[in-house]
C-alpha positions in Angstrom: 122.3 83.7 142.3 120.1 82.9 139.5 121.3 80.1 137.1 119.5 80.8 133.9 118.8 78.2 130.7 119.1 80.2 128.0 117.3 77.8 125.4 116.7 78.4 121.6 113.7 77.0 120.3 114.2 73.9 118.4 114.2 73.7 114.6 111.4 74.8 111.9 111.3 74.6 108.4 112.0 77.8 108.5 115.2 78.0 110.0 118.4 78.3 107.6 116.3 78.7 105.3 113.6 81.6 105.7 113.0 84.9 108.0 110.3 83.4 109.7 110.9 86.9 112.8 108.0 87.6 114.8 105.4 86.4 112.5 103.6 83.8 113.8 102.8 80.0 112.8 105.6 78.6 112.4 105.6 75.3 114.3 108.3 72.6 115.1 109.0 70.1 112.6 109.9 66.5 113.2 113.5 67.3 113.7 112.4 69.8 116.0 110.0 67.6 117.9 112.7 65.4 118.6 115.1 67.7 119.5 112.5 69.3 122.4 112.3 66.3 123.6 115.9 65.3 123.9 116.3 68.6 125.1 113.7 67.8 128.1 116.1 64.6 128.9 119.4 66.7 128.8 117.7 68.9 132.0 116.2 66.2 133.5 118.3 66.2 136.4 118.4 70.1 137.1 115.7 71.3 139.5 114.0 74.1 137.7 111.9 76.7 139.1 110.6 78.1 136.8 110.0 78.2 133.0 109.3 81.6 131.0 108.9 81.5 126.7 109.1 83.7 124.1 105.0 83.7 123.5 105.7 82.4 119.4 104.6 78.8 118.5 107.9 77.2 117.7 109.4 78.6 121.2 106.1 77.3 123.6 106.6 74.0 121.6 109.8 73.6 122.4 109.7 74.6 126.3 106.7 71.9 126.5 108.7 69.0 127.2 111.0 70.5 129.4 107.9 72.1 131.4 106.1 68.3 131.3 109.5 66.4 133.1 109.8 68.9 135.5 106.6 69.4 136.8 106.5 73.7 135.8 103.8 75.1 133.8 105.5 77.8 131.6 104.8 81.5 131.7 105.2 83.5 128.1 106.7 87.1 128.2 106.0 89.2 124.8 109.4 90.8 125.5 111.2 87.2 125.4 110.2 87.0 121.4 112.0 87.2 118.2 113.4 90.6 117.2 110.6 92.3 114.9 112.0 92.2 111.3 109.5 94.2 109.4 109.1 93.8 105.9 111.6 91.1 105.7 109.7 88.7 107.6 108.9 85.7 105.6 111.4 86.3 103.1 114.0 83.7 101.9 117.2 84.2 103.2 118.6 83.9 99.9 116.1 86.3 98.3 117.6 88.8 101.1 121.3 88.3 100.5 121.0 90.2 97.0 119.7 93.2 99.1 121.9 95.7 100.3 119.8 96.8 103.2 120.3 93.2 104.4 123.8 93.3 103.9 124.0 96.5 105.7 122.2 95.1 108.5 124.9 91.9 108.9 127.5 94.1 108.8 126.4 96.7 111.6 123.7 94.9 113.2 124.1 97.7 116.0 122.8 100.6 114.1 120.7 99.1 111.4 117.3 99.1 111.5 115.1 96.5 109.9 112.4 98.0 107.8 109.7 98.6 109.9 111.0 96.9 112.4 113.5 97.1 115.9 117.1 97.9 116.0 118.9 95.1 117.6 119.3 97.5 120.9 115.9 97.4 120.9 116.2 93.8 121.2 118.9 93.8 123.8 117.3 96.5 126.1 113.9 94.5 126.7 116.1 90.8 126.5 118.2 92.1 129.7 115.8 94.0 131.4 113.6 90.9 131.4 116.8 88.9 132.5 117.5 91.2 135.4 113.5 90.8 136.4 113.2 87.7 136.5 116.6 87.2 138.6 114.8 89.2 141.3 111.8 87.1 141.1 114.2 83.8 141.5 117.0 85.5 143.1 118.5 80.8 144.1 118.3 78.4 141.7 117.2 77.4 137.6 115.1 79.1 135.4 115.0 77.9 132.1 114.1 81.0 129.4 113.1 79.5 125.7 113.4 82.4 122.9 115.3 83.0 119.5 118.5 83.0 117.9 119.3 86.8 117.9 118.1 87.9 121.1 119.7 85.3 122.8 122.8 86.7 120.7 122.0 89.7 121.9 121.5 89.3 125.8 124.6 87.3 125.5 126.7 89.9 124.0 125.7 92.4 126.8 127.2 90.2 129.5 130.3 88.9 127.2 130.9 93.4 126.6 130.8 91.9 122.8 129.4 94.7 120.1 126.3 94.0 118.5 128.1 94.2 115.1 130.1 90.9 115.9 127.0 88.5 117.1 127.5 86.4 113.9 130.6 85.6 115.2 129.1 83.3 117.9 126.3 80.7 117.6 123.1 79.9 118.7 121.5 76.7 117.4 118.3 75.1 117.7 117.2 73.5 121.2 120.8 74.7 122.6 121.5 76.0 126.0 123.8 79.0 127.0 124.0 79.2 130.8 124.1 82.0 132.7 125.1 82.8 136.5 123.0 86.2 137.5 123.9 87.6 140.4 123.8 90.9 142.0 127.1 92.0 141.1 127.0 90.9 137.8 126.9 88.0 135.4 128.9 85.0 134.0 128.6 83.0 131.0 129.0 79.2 132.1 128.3 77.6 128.9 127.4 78.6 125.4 125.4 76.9 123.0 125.3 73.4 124.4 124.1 70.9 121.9 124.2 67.2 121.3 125.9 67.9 118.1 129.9 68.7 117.4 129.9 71.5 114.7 132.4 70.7 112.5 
């Protein structure tokens, strides 16, 4: 069985706030800094094998103190990155929310496409099927996977038999932890979005 660390990067200026997507240079912030590296303490005493990262800035940053304390040099996978959000990329979040294409996309996240960019699917397909690779590489023990927000969501969903159109429901929030038991008749959710935080 593979125990897997399903890690969102820790925070950016951008997050709340801006689509920051696949685009890259967006770095961690102070906040974010220290959350990484609480985040590395919070592991500390789980033997991981292995450590694999979406291949953005803000994710390697984040898996870098967890890689440091256990002794793992991390591996970057393109398919473990943001979903691809086309022309919104960069736009404020508030700018968007005026934007019925926007709306339309919270509302049915399984069937919109961003402009110019993937369909959630999309998202989930290459999220599992990276999941159930990397299980057959570490088939016993941790691995610890750093990556975003809404493919985390999404690989989540797939196991939970949740729709894509009801992701918002759950969340994901910087420098958290889902866990996930992978075996080969299946998967369990352990734990979802551990933080140091109670969100109230």
């Amino acid at each position: 069985m593979t125990t897997f660390l399903l890690i969102r990067h820790a925070e950016t200026d951008a997050v709340g706030k801006i689509i920051a997507g696949s685009a890259s240079g967006w770095h961690l912030n102070a906040r974010g800094r220290q959350q990484a590296d609480r985040l590395a303490l919070r592991l500390a005493s789980i033997p991981i094998q292995a450590i694999y990262t979406s291949p953005l800035e803000r994710a390697i940053e984040t898996a870098g103190p967890v890689a440091r304390n256990q002794g793992v040099e991390p591996r970057t996978i393109d398919d473990l990155g943001e979903i691809r959000l086309g022309a919104w990329e960069g736009m404020a979040i508030a700018e968007l929310d005026r934007r019925e294409d926007w709306r339309r996309f919270n509302t049915f996240r399984g069937g919109v496409r961003a402009p110019g960019g993937e369909l959630m699917l999309e998202t989930q397909v290459r999220m599992v099927g990276q999941l159930e690779r990397l299980h057959a590489l570490h088939s016993n023990g941790a691995v610890a996977v750093v990556s975003h927000g809404d493919p985390l969501r999404a690989a989540i969903a797939c196991f939970l038999g949740i729709p894509l159109d009801l992701l918002l429901r759950f969340e994901i929030a910087p420098a958290s932890v889902s866990v996930l038991h992978f075996d080969d008749w299946g998967a369990r959710v352990m734990c979802l979005n551990a933080t140091e935080e109670i969100p109230v």
